[in-house]
ZAPAPA-766750 format. One line per 3 residues: number of its first residue (from 1); their letters; for each residue x, y, z of C-alpha. Coordinates in Angstrom, 2 decimals. Layout:
REM residues N
NUM = A = X:Y:Z ~ ...
END
This chain:
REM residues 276
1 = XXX = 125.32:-93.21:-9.69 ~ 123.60:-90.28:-9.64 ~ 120.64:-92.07:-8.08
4 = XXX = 122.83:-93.02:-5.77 ~ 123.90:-90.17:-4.20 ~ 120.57:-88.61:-4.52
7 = XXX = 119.07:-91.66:-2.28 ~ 122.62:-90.84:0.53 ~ 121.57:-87.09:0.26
10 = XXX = 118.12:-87.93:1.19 ~ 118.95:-90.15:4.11 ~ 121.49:-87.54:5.52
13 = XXX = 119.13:-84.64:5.33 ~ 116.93:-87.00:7.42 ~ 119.30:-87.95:9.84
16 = XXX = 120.12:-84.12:10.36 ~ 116.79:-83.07:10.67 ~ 116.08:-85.80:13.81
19 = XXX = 119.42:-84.44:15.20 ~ 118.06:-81.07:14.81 ~ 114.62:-81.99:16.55
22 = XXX = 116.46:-83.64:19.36 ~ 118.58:-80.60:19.90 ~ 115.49:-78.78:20.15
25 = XXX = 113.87:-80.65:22.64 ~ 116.67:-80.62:24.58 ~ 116.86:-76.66:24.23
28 = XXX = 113.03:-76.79:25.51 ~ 114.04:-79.02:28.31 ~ 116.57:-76.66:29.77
31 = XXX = 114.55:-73.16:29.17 ~ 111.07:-74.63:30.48 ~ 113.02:-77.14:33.17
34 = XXX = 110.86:-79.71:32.23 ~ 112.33:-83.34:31.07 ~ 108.84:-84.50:29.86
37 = XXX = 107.29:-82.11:26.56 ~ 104.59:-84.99:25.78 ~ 103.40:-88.38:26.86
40 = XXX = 105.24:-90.13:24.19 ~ 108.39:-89.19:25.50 ~ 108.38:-91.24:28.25
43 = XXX = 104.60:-93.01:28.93 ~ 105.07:-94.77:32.26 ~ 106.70:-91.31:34.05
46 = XXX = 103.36:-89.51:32.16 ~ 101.34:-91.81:33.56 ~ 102.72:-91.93:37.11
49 = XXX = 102.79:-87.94:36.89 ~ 99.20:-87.31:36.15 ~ 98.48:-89.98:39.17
52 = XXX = 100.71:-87.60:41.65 ~ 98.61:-84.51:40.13 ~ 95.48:-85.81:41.30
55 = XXX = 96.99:-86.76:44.21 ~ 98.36:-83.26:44.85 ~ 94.99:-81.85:43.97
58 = XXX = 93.67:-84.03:46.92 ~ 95.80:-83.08:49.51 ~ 95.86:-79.27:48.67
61 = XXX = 92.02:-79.73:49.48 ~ 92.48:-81.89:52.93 ~ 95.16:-79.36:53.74
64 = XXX = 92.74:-76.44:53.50 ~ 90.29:-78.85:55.86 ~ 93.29:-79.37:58.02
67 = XXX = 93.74:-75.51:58.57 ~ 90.08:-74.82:58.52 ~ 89.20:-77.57:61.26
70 = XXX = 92.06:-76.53:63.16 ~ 90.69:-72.54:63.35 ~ 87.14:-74.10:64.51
73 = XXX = 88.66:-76.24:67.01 ~ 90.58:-72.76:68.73 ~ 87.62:-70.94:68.75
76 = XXX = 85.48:-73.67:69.89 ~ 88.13:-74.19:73.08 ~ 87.34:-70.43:73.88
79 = XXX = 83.74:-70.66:73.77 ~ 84.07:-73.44:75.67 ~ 86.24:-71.57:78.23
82 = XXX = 83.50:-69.41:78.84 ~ 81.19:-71.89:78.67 ~ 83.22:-73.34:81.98
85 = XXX = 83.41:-69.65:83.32 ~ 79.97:-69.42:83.33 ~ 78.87:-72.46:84.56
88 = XXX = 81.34:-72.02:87.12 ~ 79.38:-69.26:88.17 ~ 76.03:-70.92:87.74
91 = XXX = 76.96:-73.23:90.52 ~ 78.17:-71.04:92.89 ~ 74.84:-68.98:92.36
94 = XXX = 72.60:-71.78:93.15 ~ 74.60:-73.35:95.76 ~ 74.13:-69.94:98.02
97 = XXX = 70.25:-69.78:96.66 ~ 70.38:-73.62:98.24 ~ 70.75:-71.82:101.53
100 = XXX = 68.09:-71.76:103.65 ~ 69.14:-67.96:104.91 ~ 69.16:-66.57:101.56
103 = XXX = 66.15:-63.48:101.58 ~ 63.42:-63.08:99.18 ~ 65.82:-59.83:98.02
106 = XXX = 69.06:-62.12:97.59 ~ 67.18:-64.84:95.84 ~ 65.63:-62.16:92.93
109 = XXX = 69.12:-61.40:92.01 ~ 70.54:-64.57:91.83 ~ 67.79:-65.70:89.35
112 = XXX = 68.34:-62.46:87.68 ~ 71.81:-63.42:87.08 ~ 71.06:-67.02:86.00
115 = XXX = 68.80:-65.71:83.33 ~ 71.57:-63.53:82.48 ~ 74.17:-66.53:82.11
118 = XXX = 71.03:-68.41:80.06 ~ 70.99:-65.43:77.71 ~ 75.19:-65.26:77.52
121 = XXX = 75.00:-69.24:76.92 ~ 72.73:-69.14:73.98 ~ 74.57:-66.32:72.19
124 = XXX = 77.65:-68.61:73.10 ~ 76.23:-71.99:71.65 ~ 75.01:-69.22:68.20
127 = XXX = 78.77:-68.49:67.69 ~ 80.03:-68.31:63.84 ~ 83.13:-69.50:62.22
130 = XXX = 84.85:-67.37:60.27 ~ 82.87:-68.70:57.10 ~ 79.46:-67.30:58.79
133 = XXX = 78.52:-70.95:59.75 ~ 77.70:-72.15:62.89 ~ 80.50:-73.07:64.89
136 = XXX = 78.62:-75.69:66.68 ~ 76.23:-77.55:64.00 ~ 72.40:-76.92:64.06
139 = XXX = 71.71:-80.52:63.10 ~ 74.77:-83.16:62.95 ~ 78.11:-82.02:63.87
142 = XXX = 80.15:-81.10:60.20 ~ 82.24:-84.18:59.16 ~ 85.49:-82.85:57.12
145 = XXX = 87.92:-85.11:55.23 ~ 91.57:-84.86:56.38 ~ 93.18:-87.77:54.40
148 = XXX = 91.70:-90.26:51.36 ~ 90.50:-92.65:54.56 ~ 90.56:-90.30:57.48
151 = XXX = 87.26:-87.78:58.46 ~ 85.45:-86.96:61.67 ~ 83.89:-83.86:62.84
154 = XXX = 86.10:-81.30:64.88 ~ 83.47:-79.63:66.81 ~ 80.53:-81.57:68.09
157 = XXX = 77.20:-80.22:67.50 ~ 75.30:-77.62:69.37 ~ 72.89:-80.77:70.62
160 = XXX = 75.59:-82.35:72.06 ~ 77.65:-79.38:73.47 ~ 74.69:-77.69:75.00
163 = XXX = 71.62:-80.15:75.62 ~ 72.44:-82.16:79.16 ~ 69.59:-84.78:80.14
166 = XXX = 67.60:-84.05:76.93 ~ 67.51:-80.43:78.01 ~ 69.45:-77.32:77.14
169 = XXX = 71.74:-75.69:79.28 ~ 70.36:-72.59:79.14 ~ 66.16:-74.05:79.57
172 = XXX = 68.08:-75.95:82.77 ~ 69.22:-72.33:84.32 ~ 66.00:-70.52:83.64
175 = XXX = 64.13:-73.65:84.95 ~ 66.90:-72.76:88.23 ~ 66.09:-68.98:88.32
178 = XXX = 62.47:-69.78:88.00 ~ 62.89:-71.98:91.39 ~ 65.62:-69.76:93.00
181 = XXX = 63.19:-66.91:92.76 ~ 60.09:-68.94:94.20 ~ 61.54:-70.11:97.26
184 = XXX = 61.50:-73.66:95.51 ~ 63.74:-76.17:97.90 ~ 63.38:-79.46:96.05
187 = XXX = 63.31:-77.63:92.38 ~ 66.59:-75.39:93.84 ~ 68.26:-78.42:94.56
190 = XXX = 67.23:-80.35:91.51 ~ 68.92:-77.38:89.77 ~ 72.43:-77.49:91.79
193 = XXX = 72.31:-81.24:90.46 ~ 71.65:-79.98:87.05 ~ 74.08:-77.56:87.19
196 = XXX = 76.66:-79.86:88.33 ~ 76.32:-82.42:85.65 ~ 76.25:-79.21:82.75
199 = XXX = 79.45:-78.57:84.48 ~ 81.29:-82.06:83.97 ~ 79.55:-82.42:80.72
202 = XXX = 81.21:-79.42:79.05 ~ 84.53:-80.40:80.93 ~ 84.24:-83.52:78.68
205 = XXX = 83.44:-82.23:75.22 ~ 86.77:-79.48:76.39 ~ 88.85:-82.44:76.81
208 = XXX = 87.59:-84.10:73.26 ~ 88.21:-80.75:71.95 ~ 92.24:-80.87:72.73
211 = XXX = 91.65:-84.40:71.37 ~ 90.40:-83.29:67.74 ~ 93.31:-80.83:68.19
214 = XXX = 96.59:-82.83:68.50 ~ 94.92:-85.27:65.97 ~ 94.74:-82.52:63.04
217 = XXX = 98.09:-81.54:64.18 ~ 99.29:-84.81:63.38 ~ 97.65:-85.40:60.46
220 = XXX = 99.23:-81.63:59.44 ~ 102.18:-83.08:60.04 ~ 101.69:-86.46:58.17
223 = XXX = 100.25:-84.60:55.19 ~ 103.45:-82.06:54.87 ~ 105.61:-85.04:54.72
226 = XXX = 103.71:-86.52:52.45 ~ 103.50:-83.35:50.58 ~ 107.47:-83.56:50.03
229 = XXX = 107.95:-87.12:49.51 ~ 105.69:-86.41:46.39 ~ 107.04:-83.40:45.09
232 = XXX = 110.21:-85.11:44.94 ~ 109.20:-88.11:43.27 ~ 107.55:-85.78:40.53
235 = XXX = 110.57:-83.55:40.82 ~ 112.48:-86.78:39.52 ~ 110.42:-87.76:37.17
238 = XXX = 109.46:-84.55:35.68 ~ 112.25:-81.59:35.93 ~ 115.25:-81.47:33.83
241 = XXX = 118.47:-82.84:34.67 ~ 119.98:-78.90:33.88 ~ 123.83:-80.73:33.98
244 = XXX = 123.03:-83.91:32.41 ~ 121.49:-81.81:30.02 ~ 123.62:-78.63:29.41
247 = XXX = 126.38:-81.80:28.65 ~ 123.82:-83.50:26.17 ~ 122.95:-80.29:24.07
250 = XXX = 126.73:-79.66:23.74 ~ 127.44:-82.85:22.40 ~ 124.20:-82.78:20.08
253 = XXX = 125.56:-79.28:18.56 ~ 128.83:-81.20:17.95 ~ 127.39:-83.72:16.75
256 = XXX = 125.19:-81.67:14.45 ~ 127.65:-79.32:13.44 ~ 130.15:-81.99:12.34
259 = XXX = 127.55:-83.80:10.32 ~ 126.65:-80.50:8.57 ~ 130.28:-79.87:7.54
262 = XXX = 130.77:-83.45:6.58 ~ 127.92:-83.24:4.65 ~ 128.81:-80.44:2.40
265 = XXX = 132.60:-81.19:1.83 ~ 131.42:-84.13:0.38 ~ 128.31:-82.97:-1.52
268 = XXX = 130.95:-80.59:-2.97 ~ 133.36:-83.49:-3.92 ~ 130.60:-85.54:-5.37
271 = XXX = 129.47:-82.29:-7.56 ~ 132.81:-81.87:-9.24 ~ 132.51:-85.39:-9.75
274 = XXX = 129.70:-85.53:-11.13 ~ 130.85:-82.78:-13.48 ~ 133.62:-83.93:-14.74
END
């Protein structure tokens, strides 16, 4: 008999010590707000969890691109603005050197000035990003992921911003100066037509410009959607329940409590048994 009771003892003990454990998980789950303490307590969420994480990780990262690209792409559309300004100003230059009243006096300062607008386009085609790096690329223009199958470069490449006809801009206007200055008819007007096609040629790369912009706006957009569609799902899988489980730890400390007093009223009876 006494075995007996020994071997109920022991399996009551046991049971009260899992109820204990599982009111103390559920004590952890409510302070830390987390449902899941391990893998093992539920593997598939774990699983799909640490595959959001990475996820999450990803997207912080072509977020940052996102915001970066997008700051390079609004100073790039001022530089270019200039660009136009000056160029604007280029044209008008050389179309009054291409008249044939223009004096030796009149044609030295409108070279002057078109090696001035050279000079302002170079320092203009140097700009830096807020990083230090050049705004437009050295060598290829900077390709920057924005999604796990999305990337293309923002801002083209100084080579293809500034080089017209396999010649820079700038080398074009001091090549115009150079025949503004001499008198040069044919090499004047070879510069007006130079000048003309710099001009459409930066009103093109502009445009792409406000292209690459409303495309990372988009893809903002996209990727803050996503953003919440997968903090929820993790949200679900991952946070505590705080009324399911408020409602559970009552009924576990009930439940607990009632085998505790059951258990020594009749430990106490089975003593005075045993006794007499």
């Amino acid at each position: 008999m006494i075995n007996a009771i020994g071997n109920r003892m022991t399996r009551e003990i046991s049971r009260q010590q899992k109820l204990a454990s599982e009111l103390e998980r559920t004590q952890i789950q409510i302070s830390s707000g987390k449902r899941l303490q391990r893998m093992s307590d539920d593997a598939i969420a774990a699983r799909r969890i640490a595959t959001i994480g990475k996820t999450q990780a990803s997207m912080d990262a072509w977020s940052l691109n996102n915001s970066a690209a997008k700051a390079q792409v609004a100073q790039a559309d001022g530089v270019l603005k200039s660009v136009s300004t000056l160029l604007g100003r280029a044209r008008e230059l050389t179309l009054s050197a291409a008249n044939g009243s223009t004096n030796p006096a009149d044609r030295a300062t409108i070279a002057a000035e078109l090696s001035a607008i050279a000079d302002e386009l170079d320092g203009l085609a140097a700009t830096r990003d807020s990083k230090g790096e050049p705004l437009f690329a050295t060598g290829d223009a900077r390709i920057m992921r924005f999604d796990s199958d999305v990337s293309f470069a923002p801002v083209a490449s100084a080579a293809d911003v500034f080089v017209v006809g396999g010649n820079s801009i700038s080398t074009s206007l001091r090549d115009a100066a150079t025949a503004v200055a001499a008198g040069d008819k044919a090499g004047i007007d070879a510069a007006l037509g130079t000048v003309t096609d710099a001009v459409g040629h930066i009103a093109d790369h502009h445009a792409a410009l406000g292209l690459s912009a409303g495309r990372l706006e988009r893809i903002g957009d996209a990727l803050k959607a996503r953003g919440i569609e997968i903090e929820d799902e993790r949200s679900t899988l991952e946070d505590t329940d705080l009324s399911v489980a408020i409602a559970q730890l009552n009924a576990q400390e009930l439940t607990l409590s009632a085998a505790q007093a059951a258990f020594a009223r009749i430990n106490r009876q089975t003593l005075f048994d045993i006794l007499g």
